[in-house]
C-alpha positions as CSV (number, residue, x, y, z in Angstrom):
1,X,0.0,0.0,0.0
2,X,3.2,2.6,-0.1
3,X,3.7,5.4,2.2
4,X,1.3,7.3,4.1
5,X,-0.8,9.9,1.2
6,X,-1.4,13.3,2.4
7,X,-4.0,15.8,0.3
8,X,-1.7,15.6,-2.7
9,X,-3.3,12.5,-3.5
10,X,-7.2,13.3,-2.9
11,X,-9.7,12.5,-4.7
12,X,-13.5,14.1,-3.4
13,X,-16.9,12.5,-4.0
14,X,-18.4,9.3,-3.1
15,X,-18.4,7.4,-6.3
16,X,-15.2,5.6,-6.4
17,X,-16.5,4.6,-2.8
18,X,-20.0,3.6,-3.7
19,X,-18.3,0.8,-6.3
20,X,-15.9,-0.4,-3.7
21,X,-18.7,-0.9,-1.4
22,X,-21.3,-2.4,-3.9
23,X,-18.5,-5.6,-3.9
24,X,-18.2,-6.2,-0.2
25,X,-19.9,-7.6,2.2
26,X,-22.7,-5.5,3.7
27,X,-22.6,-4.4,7.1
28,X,-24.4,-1.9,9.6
29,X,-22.5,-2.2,13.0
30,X,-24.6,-1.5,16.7
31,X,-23.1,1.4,16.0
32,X,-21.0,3.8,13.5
33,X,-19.4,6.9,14.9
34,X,-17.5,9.6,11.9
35,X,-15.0,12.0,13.5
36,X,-13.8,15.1,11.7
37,X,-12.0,18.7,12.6
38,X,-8.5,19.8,12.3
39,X,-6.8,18.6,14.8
40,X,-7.4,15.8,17.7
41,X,-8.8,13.6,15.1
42,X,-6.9,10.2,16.1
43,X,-6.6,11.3,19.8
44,X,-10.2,11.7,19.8
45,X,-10.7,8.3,18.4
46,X,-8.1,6.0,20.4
47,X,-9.8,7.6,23.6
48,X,-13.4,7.0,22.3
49,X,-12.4,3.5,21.1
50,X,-11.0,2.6,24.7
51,X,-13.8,4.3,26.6
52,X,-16.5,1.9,24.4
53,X,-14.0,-1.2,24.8
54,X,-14.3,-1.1,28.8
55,X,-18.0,-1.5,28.3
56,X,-17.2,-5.2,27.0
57,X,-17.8,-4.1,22.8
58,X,-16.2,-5.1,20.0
59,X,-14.8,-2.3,18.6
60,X,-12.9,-1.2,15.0
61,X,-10.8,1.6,14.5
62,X,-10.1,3.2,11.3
63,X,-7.7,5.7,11.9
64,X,-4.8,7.8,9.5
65,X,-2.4,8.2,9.0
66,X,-0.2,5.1,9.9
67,X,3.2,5.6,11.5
68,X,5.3,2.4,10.9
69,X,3.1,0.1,8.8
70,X,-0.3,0.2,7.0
71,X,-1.9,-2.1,9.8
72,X,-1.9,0.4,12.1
73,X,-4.7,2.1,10.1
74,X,-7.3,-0.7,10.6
75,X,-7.6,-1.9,14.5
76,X,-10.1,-4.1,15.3
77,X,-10.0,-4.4,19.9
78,X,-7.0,-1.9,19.6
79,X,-4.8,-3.9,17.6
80,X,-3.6,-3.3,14.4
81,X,-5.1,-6.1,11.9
82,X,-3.0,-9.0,10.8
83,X,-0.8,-9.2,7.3
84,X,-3.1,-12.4,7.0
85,X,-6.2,-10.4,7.2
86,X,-5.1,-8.1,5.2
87,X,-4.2,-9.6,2.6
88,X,-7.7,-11.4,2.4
89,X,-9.1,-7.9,1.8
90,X,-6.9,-7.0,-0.6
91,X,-7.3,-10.0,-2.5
92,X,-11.2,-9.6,-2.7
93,X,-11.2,-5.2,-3.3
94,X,-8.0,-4.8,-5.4
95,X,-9.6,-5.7,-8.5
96,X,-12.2,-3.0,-8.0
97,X,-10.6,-0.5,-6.5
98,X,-8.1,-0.5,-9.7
99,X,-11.5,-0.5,-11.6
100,X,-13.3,2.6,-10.0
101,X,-9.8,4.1,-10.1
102,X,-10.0,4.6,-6.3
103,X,-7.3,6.9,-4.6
104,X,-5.5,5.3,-1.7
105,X,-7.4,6.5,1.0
106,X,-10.7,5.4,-0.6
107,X,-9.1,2.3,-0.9
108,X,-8.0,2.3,2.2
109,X,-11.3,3.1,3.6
110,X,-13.0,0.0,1.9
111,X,-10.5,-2.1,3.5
112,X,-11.6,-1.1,7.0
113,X,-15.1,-1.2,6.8
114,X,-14.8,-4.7,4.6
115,X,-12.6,-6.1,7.7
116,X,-14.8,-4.6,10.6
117,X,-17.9,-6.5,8.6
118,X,-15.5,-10.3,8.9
119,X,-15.0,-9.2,12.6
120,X,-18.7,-8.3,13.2
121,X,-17.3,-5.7,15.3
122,X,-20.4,-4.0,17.4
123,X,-18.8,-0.5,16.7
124,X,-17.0,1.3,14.0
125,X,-14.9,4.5,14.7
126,X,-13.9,6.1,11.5
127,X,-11.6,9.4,11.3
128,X,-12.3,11.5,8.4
129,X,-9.0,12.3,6.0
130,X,-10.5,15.6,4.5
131,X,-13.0,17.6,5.4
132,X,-16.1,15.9,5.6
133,X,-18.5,16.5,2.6
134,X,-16.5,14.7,-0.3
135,X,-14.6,12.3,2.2
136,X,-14.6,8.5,1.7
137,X,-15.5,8.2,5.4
138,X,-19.3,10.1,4.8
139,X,-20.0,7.8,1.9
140,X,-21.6,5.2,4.4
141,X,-24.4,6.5,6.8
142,X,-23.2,6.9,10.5
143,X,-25.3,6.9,14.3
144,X,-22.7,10.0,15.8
145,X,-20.6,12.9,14.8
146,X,-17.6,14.0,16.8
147,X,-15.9,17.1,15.9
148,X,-12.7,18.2,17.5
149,X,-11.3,21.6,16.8
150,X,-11.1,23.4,13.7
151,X,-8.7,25.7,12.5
152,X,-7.0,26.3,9.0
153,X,-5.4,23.4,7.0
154,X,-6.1,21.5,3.4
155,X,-6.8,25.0,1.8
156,X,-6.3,23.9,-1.5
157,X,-9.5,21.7,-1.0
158,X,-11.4,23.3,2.3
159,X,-11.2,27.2,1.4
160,X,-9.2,29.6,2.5
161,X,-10.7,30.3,5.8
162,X,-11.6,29.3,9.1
163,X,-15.7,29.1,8.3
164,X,-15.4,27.9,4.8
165,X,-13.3,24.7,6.0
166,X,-16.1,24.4,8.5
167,X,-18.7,23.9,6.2
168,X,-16.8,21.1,4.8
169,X,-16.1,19.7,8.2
170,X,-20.0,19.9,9.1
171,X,-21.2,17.6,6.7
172,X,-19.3,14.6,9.1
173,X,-22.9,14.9,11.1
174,X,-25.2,14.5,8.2
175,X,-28.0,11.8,9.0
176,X,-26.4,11.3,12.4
177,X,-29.1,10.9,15.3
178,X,-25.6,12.6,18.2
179,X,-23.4,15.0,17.0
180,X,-21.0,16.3,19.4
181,X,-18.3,19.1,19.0
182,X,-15.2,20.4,21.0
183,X,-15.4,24.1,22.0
184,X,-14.9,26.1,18.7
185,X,-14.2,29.5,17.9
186,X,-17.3,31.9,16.9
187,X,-17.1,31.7,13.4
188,X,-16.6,28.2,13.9
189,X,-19.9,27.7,16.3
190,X,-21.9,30.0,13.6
191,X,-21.5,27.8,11.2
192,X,-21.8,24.2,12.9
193,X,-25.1,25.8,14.2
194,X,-26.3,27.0,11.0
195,X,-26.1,23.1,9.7
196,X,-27.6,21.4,12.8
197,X,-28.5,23.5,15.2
198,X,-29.2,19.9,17.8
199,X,-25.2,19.9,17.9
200,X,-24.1,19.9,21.8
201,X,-20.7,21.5,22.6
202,X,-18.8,19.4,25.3
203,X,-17.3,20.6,28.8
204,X,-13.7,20.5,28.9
205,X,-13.2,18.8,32.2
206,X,-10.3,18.4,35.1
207,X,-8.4,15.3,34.1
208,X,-5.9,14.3,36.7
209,X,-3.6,12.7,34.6
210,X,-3.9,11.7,31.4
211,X,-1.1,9.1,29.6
212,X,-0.8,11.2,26.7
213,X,1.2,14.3,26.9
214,X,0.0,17.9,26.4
215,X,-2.5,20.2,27.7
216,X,-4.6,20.4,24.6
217,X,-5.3,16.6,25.3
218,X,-7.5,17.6,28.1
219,X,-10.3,18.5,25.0
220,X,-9.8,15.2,23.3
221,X,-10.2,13.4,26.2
222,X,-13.3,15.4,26.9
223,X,-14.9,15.0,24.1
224,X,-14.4,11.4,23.9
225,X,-15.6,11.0,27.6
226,X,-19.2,12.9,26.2
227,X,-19.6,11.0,23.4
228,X,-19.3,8.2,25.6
229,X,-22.3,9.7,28.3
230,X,-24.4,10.5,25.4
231,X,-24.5,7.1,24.0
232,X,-25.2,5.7,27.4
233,X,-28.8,5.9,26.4
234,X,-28.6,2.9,23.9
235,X,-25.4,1.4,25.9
236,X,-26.4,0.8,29.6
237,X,-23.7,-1.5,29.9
238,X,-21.5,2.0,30.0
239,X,-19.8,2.7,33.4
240,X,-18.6,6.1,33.2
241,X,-16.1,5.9,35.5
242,X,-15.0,2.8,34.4
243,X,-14.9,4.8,30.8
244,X,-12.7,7.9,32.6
245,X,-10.0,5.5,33.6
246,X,-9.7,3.7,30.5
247,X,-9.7,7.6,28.5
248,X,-7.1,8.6,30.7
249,X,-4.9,5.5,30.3
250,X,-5.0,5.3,26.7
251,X,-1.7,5.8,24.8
252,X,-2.2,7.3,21.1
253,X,0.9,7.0,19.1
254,X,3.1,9.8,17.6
255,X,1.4,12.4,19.5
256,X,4.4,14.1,22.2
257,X,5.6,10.6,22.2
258,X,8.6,10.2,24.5
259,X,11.6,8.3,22.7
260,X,15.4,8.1,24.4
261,X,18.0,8.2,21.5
262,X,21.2,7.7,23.1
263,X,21.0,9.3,26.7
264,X,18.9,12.1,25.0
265,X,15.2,12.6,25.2
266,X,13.0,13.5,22.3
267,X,9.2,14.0,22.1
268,X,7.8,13.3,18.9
269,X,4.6,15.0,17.7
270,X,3.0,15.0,14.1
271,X,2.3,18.4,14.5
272,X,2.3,20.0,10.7
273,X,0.2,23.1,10.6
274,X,-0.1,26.3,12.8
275,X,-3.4,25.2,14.6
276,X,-1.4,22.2,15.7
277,X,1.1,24.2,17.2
278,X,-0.9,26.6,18.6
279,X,-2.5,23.6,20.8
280,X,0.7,22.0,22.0
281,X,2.5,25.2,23.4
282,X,0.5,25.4,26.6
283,X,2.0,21.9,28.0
284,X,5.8,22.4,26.5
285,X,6.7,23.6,29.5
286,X,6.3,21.2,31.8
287,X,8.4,18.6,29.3
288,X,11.3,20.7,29.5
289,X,12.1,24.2,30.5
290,X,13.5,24.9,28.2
291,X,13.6,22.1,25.1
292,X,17.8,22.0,24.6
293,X,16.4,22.3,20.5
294,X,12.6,22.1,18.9
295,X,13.5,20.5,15.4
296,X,10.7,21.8,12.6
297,X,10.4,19.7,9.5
298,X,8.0,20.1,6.8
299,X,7.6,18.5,3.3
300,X,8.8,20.3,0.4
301,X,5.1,21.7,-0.4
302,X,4.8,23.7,2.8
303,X,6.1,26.2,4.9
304,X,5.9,26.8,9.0
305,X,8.5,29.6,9.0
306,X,6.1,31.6,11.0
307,X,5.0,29.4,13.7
308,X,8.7,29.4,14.3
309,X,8.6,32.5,16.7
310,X,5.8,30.8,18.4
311,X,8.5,28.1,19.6
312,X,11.1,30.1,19.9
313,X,10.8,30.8,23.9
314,X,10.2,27.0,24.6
315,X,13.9,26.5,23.2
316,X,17.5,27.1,23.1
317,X,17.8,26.8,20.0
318,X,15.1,25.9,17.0
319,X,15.8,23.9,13.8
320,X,13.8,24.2,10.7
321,X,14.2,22.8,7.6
322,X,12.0,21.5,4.7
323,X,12.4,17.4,3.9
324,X,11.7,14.3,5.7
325,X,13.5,11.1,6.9
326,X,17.6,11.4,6.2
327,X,17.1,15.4,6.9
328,X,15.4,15.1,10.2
329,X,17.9,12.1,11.4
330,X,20.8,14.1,10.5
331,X,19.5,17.0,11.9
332,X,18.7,15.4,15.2
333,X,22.3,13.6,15.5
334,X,23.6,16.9,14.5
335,X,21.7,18.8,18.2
336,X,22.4,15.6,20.3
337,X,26.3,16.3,19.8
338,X,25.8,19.6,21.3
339,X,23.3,18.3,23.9
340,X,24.0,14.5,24.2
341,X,21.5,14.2,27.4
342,X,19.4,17.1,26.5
343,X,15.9,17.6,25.9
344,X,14.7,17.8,22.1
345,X,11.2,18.3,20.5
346,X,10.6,16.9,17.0
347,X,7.4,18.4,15.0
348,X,6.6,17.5,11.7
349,X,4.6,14.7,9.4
350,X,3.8,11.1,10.4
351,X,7.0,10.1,8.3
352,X,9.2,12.8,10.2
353,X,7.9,10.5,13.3
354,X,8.2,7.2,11.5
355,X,11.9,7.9,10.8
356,X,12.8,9.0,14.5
357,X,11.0,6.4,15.8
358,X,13.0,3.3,13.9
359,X,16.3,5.3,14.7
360,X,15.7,4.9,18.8
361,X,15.0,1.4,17.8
């Protein structure tokens, strides 16, 4: 399946889905949740999943993108499906997906929901890849919306501002019977409301301690932990407190991951756009105080030259430089010779964290 695709390789609408889906077998889960925003997406979902797991369900995750292999995308109880498994899926959609001309997500997509039907999972979480309206994720119906929040990012497809990328985003609760958001901004609100005006806004609440590092995980976690109250009406076997525990234990990967490289410390966070950034500055602090280096890296396509002064007081020093993989590792052996037990921050794509990753290996 190749490397993780970003919006380079989209493809809107819902008819390269609908063809997929006509070949595979049918199935409507207990329950089918979307998720959609900006940012929080997979945190969101890795919560959500462990809060509905503690109530005894089956439950399959569809989440993107993957950090060291494909299976990570598909997880059906938390784990990442099987090469077996996988294979069997391919096997049966290939043929099609080549025939619709299907982009990799889409294809992607298919593959999830046609292994969640084998499993007869009991829920289906599925994280939207852009926007909402024209994503492969809202071309099968859903019971609940979660939105986490939104902020600037896929212009090129979403519009140019903040309410424009909105309205894409707000389709994700389209025939849903819950739709929940995070706390948005006003234009952001104006808009959500405007489209279904039944959408609640969740409380950020206290969380004691969460295992995933960095303040902004407080509103994942709360969201997740709402979604989980408001489907207590059709899940009884839902013990909320059982549900808090298991959102505040749940690890989601690549997000202020802690990795030691050498007697050095790096976080890893896929962090690629301003909004991003903006939500993980509150909690750098109490990671280090200051980071020896933050090390910035960005594809080729994109800039984050100005969310550099943003870091700059969380930092001795900050590194920026466009290019993935052999640029980030050399850049990060280049800091820990300066700093060999210092403190680093790494921000860029899921491949930026991939590569890091396999290095402290």
């Amino acid at each position: 399946m190749g490397q993780p695709s970003a919006d380079r390789d989209y493809l809107p609408g819902h008819e390269r889905m609908q063809a997929l889906l006509s070949g595979i077998r049918q199935h409507r889960p207990r329950l089918r949740i979307r998720i959609a925003g900006t940012n929080g997406k997979g945190s969101t979902a890795f919560m959500l999943a462990a809060a509905l797991q503690s109530a005894g369900l089956t439950v399959g995750l569809y989440t993107s993108p993957h950090i060291l292999c494909f299976n990570e995308r598909i997880r059906i109880q938390g784990e990442p499906v099987s090469d077996a498994l996988l294979l069997a899926a391919m096997q049966r959609l290939m043929p099609a997906a080549l025939d619709a001309g299907a982009s990799y997500f889409e294809t992607a997509t298919a593959l999830a929901l046609d292994l969640f039907a084998v499993a007869g999972v009991d829920v289906e979480i599925l994280e939207a890849g852009v926007g909402a309206r024209l994503d492969a994720t809202t071309a099968v119906p859903a019971d609940m919306a979660l939105i986490t929040p939104i902020g600037l990012d896929h212009q090129a497809w979403l519009g140019d501002t903040v309410a424009a990328v909105a309205s894409e985003k707000a389709f994700v609760m389209q025939g849903c019977r819950w739709s929940t958001s995070a706390p948005q901004t006003e234009a952001v609100v104006a808009v959500l409301d405007a489209f279904n005006p039944l959408v609640k806004y969740c409380d950020i609440l206290h969380w004691r301690e969460l295992a995933v590092a960095g303040v902004h995980q407080q509103i994942n976690a709360s969201l997740a932990y709402a979604a989980a109250e408001q489907l207590q009406e059709m899940l009884p076997e839902m013990d909320m407190d059982i549900a808090r525990e298991a959102i505040a234990a749940c690890h989601v990967p690549g997000r202020l991951q802690p990795v030691q490289v050498g007697g050095a410390r790096v976080w890893l966070d896929a962090a690629h756009n301003r909004h991003a950034i903006e939500a993980l500055l509150p909690g750098l602090s109490a990671l280090a105080d200051p980071f020896d280096a933050i090390l910035v890296f960005t594809r080729e396509d994109r800039s984050l030259e100005q969310e550099l002064a943003l870091l700059a007081p969380y930092a001795r020093e900050i590194v920026h430089s466009r290019g993935e993989t052999d640029t980030a590792l050399r850049a990060l052996r280049q800091v820990i010779e300066h700093y060999p037990h210092g403190s680093f921050l790494v921000l860029g794509s899921f491949i930026t964290v991939a590569a890091i990753l396999r290095a402290a290996d």
